[in-house]
C-alpha positions as CSV (number, residue, x, y, z in Angstrom):
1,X,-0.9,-21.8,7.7
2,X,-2.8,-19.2,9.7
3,X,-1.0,-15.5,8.6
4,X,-0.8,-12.5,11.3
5,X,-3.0,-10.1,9.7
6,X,-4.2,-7.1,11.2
7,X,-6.5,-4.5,9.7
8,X,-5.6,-0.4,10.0
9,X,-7.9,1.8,9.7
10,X,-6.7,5.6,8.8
11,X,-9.5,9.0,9.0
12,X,-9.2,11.8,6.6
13,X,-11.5,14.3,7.0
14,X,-11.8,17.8,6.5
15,X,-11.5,20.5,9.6
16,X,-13.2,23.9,10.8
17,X,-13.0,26.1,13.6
18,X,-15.6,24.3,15.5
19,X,-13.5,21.8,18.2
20,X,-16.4,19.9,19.3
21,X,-17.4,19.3,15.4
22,X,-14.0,17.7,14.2
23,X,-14.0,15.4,17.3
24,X,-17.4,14.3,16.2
25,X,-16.0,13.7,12.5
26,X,-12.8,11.7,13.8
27,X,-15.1,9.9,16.2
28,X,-17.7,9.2,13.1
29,X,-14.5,7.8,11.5
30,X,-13.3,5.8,14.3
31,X,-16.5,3.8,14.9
32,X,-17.0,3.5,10.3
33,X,-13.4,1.9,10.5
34,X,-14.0,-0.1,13.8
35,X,-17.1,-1.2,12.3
36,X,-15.4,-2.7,8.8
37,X,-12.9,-4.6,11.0
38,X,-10.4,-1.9,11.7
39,X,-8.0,-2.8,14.6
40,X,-5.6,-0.3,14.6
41,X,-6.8,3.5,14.2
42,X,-4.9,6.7,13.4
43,X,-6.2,9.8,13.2
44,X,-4.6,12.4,11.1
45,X,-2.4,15.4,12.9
46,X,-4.2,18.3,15.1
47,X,-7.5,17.1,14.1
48,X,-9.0,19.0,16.7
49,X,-8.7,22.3,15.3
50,X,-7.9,23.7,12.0
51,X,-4.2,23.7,11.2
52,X,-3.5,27.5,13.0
53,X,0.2,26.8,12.3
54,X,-0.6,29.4,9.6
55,X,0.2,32.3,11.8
56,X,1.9,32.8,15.0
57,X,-0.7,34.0,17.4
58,X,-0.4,33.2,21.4
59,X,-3.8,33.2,21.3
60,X,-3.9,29.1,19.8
61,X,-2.1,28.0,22.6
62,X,-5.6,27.9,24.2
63,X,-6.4,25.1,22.3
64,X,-3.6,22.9,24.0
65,X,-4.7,20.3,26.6
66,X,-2.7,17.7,28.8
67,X,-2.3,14.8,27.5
68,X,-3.6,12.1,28.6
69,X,-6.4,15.0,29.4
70,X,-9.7,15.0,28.3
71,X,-9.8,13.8,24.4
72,X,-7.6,10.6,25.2
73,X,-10.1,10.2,28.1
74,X,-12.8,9.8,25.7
75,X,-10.5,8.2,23.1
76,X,-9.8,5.6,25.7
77,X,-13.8,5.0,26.6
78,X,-14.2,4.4,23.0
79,X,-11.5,2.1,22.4
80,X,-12.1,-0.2,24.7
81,X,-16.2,-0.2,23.9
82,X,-15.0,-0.7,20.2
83,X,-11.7,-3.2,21.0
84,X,-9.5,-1.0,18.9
85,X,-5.8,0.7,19.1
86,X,-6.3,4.1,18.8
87,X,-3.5,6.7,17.8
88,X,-4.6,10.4,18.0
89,X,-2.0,13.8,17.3
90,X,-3.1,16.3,19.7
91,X,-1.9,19.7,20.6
92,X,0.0,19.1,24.1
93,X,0.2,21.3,27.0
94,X,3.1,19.9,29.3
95,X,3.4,23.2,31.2
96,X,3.3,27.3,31.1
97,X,5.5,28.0,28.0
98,X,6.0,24.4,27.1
99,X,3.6,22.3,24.4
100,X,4.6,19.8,22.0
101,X,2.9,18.4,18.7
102,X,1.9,15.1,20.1
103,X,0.5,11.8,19.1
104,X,-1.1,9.3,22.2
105,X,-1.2,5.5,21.4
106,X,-4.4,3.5,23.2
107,X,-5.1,0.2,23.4
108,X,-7.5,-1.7,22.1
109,X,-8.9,-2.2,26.1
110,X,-8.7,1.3,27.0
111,X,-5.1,1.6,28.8
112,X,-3.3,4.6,27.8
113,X,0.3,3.3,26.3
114,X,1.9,6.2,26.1
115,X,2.9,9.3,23.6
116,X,5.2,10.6,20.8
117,X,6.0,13.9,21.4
118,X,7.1,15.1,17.0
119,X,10.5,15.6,17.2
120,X,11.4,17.4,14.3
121,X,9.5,20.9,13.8
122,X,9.2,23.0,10.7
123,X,9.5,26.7,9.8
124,X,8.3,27.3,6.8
125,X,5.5,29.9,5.4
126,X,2.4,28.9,6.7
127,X,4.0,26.1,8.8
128,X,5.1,28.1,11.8
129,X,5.5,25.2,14.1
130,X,8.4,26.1,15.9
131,X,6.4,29.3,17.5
132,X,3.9,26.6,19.1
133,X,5.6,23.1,19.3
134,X,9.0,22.1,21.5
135,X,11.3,19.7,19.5
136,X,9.9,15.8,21.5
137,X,12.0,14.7,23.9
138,X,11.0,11.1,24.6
139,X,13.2,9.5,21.5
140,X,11.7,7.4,18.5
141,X,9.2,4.5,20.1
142,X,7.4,1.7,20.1
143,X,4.5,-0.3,21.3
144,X,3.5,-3.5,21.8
145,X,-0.5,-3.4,21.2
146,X,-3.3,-6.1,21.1
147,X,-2.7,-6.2,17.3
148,X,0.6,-6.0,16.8
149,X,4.3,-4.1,17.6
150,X,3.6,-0.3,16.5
151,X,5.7,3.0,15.8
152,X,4.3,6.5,15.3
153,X,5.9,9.7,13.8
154,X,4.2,12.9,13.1
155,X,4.1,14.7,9.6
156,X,7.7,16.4,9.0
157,X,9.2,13.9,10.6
158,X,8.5,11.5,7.3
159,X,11.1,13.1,5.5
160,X,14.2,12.1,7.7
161,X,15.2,8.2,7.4
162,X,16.8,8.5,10.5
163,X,13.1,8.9,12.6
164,X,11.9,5.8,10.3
165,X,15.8,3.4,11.1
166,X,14.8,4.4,14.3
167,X,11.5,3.6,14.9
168,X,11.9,0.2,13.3
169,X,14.8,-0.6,14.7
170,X,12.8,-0.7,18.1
171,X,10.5,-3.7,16.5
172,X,8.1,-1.1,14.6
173,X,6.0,-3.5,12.3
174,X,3.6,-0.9,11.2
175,X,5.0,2.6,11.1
176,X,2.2,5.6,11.1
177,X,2.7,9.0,10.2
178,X,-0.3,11.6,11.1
179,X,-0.1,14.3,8.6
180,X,-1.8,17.4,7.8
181,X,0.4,18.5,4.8
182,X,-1.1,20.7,1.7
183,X,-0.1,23.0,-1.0
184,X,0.4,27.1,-1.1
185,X,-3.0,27.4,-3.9
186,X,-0.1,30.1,-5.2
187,X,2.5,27.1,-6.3
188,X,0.0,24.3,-6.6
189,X,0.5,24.9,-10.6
190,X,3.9,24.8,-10.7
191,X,5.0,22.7,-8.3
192,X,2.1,20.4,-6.7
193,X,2.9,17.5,-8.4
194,X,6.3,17.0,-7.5
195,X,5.5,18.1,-3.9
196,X,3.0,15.4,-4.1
197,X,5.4,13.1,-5.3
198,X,8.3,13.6,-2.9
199,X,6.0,13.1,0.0
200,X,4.5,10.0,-1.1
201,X,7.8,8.6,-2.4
202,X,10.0,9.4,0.6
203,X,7.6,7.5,2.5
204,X,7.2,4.3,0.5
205,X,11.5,4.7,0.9
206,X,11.0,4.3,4.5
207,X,8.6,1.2,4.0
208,X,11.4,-0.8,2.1
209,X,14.4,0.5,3.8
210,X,13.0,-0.9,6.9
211,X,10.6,-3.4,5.7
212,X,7.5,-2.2,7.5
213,X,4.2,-1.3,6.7
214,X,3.6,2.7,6.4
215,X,0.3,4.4,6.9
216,X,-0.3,7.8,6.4
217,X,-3.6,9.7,7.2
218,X,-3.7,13.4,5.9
219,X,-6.4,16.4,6.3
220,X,-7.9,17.2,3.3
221,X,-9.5,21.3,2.3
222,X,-8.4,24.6,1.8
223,X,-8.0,26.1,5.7
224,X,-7.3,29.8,5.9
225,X,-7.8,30.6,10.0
226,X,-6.1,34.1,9.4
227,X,-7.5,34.8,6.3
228,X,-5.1,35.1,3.0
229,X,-4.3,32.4,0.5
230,X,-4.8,29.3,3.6
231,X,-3.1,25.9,2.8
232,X,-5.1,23.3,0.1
233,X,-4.2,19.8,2.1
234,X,-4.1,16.8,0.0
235,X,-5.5,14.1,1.6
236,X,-4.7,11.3,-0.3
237,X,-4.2,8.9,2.7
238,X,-2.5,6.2,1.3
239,X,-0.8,2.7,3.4
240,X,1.8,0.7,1.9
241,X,3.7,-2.5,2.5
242,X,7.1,-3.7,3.0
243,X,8.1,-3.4,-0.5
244,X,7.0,0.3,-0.9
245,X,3.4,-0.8,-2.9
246,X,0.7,1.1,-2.4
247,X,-2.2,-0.6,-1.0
248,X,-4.7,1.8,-0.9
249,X,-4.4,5.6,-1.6
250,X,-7.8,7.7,-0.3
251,X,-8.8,11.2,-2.9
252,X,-7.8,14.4,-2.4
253,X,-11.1,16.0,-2.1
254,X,-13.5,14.4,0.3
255,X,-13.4,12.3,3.8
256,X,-12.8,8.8,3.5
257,X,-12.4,6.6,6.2
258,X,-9.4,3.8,4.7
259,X,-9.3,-0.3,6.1
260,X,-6.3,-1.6,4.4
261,X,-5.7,-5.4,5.5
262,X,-1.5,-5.9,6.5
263,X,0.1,-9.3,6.7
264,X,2.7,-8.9,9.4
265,X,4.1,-12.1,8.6
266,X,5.3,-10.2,5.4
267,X,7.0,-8.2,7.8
268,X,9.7,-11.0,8.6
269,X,9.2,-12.2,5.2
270,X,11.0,-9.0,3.5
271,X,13.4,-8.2,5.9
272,X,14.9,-11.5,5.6
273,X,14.9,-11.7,1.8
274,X,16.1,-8.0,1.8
275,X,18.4,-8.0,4.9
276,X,18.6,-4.4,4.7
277,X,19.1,-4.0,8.6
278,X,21.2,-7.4,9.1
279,X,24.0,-5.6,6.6
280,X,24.2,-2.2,8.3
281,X,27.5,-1.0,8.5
282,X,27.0,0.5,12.4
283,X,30.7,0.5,12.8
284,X,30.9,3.6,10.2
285,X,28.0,5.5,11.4
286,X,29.3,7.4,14.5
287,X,29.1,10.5,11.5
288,X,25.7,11.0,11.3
289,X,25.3,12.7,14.2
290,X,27.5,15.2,13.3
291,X,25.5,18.4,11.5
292,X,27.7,18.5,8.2
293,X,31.3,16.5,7.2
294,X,33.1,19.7,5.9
């Protein structure tokens, strides 16, 4: 029997202050994935610029752009040269005084399918995001492309199960998640393994709640735009299946461009044999959109 398999391809690489460079370097990753069968393509978050959610500065909202703008028109050239479905997280500028953290999905002829606008900011030291990014406003998504039904989430979003039930319960077979998450080099002795840990583990919780592939592309090197201590990402890009198994994790210290084969068929596969949506108890939800049960 002839299996659904489709091929994702995820870019880690590490940034600078030079715009034009990093778009070479995803672009370099793109075309190494395309060209080792990748059909689906993410790109990790902001990979533009260096992560200048390290300070709060009016002065980075010059590097916003419209989206689609400029880099999806380029993105889109080179997807349809190459035949692959490109997903890219990009600094948006919707208007004076309003910009989101977004990612834009192309397919794998060129047409611009739409964006995810990240709908769940942080504000914590060194992740000033809620100076810079509006909370998204077009709802969790999905998207039917050449190669198969996709969702996308950005970075904090990985840690709420909601944004992942959601997603998938829109027909997400494939769920990606561009990241740029590191430690403070201060608490990387103390407490960057369990950091580590979390992150990777919450997300393989989403791939078997929901029974959906997960991909996760991350920056990797110390970044310090204003100076200071910076942020040490992590890299360590890693995809996993259905059942939460890691497929393929890339290091911590060096670009890597991943191509991690999925069989979507499994897809149908574990959700049947773990009907985790089919038993939902919906009637005894309405809660959860409440703040706190006190």
């Amino acid at each position: 029997m002839t299996r659904n398999l489709v091929k994702i391809g995820l870019v880690q690489h590490s940034c600078t202050d030079d715009l034009d460079a990093n778009l070479a370097a995803a672009i370099h990753g793109i075309r190494e994935a395309a060209s080792r069968g990748a059909q689906i393509i993410c790109l990790q978050e902001l990979f533009r610029s260096l992560y200048f959610c390290q300070a709060e500065d009016h002065k980075y909202f010059e590097l916003a752009e419209a989206i689609p703008g400029p880099t999806t028109d380029h993105l889109r050239s080179i997807a349809s040269e190459l035949g692959v479905v490109i997903i890219a997280s990009l600094f948006e500028k919707r208007a004076p005084g309003v910009y989101h953290n977004t990612a834009a999905v192309i397919d794998a002829d060129g047409s611009y399918l739409g964006k995810y606008r990240k709908m769940h900011i942080p504000d914590d030291p060194l992740f000033y995001e809620k100076f810079y990014f509006t909370p998204g406003d077009l709802g969790f998504q999905a998207w039917d492309t050449r190669f198969g039904r996709i969702g996308v989430c950005i970075c904090w979003d990985q840690w709420y199960p909601e944004a992942a039930r959601l997603t998938a319960m829109r027909g997400a077979q494939i769920l990606f998640y561009p990241t740029a998450i590191g430690w403070h080099p201060s608490e990387k002795a103390a407490h960057g393994a369990r950091q580590h840990s979390s992150w990777e583990t919450i997300q393989r919780g989403h791939a078997i709640a929901n029974g959906c592939y997960v991909a996760a592309p991350n920056r990797w090197g110390l970044e310090t735009p204003e100076g200071g201590d910076g942020i040490e990402f992590w890299g360590q890009s890693f995809v996993c299946d259905p059942a939460g198994q890691i497929l393929a994790k890339a290091p911590c210290d060096s670009d890597a461009v991943m191509v991690v084969e999925a069989d979507l068929d499994f897809v149908d596969t574990q959700r049947t044999h773990w009907p985790f949506l089919r038993d939902r108890r919906i009637d005894a939800y309405g809660d959860i959109t409440r703040r706190l049960i006190d």
